[in-house]
N, C-alpha and C positions, 0 to 999 in steps of 0.2 A: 309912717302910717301904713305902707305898702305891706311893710314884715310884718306888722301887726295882723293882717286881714289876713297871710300865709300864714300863719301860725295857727290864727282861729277859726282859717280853714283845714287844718291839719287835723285841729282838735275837736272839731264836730266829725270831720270823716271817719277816724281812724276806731271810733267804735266798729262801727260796720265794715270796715277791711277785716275784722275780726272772724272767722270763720268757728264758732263751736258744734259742738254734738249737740248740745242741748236745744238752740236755737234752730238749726238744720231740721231736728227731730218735729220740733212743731211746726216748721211751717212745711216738712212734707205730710207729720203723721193728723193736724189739725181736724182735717175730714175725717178718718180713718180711726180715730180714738173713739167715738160716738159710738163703733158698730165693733168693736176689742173684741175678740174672743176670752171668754172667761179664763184665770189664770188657773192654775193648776199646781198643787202643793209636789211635790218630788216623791211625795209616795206611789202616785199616780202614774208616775211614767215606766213603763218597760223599757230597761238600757239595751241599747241595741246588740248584734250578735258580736261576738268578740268581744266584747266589752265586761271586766267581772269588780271591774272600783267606779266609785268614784268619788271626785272633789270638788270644792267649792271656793271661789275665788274672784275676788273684786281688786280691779284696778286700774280705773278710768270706766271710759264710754266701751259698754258693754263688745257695739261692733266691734271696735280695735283689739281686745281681750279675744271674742273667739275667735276669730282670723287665727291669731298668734298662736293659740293652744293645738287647734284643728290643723297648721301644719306638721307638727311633732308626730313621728315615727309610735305607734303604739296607741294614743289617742282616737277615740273614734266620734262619735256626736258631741259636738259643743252647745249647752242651749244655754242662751244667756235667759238672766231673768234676774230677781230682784228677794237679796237679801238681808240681814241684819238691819230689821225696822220693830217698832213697837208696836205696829197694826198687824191683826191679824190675816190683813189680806193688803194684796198691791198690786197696781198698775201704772200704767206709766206716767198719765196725769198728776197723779199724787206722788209717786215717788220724785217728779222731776221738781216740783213746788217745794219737796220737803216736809211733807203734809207726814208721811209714813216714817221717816228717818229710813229706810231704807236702802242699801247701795246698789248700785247699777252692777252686776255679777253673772258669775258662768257654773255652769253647772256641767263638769266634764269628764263625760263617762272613757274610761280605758281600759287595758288590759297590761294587768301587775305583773305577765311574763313577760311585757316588751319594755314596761314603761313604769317604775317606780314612782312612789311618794317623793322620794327625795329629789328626782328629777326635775317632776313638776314645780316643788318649789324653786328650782335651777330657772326652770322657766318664767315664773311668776316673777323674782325678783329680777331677772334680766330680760325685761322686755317692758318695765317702767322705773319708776323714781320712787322708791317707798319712802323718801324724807320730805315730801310735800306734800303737807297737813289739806286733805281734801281740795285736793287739787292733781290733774296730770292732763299737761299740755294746757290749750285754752279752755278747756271746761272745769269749773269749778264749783264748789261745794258738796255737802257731807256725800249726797250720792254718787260722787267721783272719787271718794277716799278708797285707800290704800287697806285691802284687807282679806284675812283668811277666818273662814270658817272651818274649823276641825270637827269633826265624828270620832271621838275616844282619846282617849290617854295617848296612844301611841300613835297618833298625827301630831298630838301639842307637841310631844317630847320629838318628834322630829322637827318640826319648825321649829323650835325655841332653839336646839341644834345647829339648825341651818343657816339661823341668825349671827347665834355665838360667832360662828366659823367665820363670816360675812365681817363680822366688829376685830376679830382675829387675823384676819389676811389685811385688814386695812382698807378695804372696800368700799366702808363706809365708814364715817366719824362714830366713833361709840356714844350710841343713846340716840342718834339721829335718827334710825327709822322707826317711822310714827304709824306702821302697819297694826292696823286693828287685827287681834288676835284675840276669836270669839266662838263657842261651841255653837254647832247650826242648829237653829231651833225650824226655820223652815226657809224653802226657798219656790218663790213662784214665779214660774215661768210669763217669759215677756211676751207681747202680745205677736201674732204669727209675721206682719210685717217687720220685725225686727231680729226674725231669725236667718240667719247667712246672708245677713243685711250687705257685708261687705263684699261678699263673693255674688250679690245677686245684682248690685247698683255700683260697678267700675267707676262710671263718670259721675257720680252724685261728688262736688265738691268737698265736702268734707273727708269722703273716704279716698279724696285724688289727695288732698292735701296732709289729711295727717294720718286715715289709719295704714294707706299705703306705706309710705315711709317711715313709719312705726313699726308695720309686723317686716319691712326689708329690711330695716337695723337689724333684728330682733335675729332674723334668718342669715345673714350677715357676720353676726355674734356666734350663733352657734349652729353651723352647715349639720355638726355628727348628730342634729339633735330630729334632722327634719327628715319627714316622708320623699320617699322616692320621686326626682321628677319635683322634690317642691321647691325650687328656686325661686331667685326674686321677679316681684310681677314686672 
């Protein structure tokens, strides 16, 4: 009867030992969603200086993705924000419920003399799990899936490239990765407290437990890829 009551205490806690982005997000952004600054489609924004491309990419909780991009060598503003949904507009209320079909994404503006297309997908797929169906790490569902949105012919035909090569060296089992591969029809920026969410809130638990050790693998994996001075936190 003893291991019984352990066990069934094991099984009520162990939801809540559970740390996700999703979860974290509402009970810091709960107050703070009421008073959102309106989003903003990507035609609106002026890319900063240095910067003459840019791409778009979803793969996981938005913080942990631009951490990872914004150290890279060539890279210059990462905004994350919210794309591939059916609604014409998103924030983060709805996109977190599923209300928008939306995914949690980065909008990252660079410069094509330091830092190519093909790199970025370099980065994109080494610095998560593209074979888990809406899912990366403990946060899960469609707005956590695995995905690229292309601008023209000649981004698809690079990623579909990148992939081949990827099924080719053995990387990944052939047909396993379940990366949404989708032209961008818009993308809108997340609300202003969830920009440089991870560089702004150190000690917020979820960025101590998993986006930190997420973008140090990542830096880890590939030093020749990062900004001067960007070593691990």
């Amino acid at each position: 009867m003893k291991n019984m009551k352990s066990i069934l205490a094991i099984i009520l806690v162990a939801p809540f030992m559970l740390i996700a982005c999703n979860s974290n997000k509402k009970q810091i952004n709960s107050v703070k969603d009421s008073n959102a600054e309106p989003v903003s489609n990507s035609a609106d924004v002026v890319m900063p200086r240095e910067s003459n491309a840019v791409a778009y990419f979803a793969s996981g909780c938005f913080w942990c993705v631009e951490a990872v991009f914004e150290s890279v060598e060539g890279v210059g503003e990462v905004v994350s924000g919210y794309a591939g949904g059916t609604a014409s507009d998103a924030n983060y209320s709805d996109v977190s419920n599923g209300v928008t079909k939306h995914a949690e994404g980065v909008k990252v503006f660079y410069d094509s003399t330091k830092v190519n297309y093909s790199t970025l997908l370099k980065v994109f797929f080494g610095s998560h799990d593209p074979t888990t169906l809406n899912r990366q790490g403990p946060d899960s569902g469609t707005q956590y899936r695995s995905a690229i949105f292309y601008s023209g012919d000649q981004e698809l035909s690079k990623i579909k490239q990148y992939i081949d090569e990827l099924y080719k060296t053995g990387a990944y089992p052939k047909g396993s990765i379940t990366t949404e591969i989708t032209p961008l029809i818009a993308f809108y920026d997340a609300e202003d407290y969830h920009q440089n969410y991870e560089r702004n809130n150190p000690n917020q638990p979820y960025i101590k437990s998993v986006s930190v050790p997420r973008l140090n693998k990542f830096k880890s994996k590939y030093p020749e890829l990062l900004k001067m001075g960007n070593g691990n936190h």
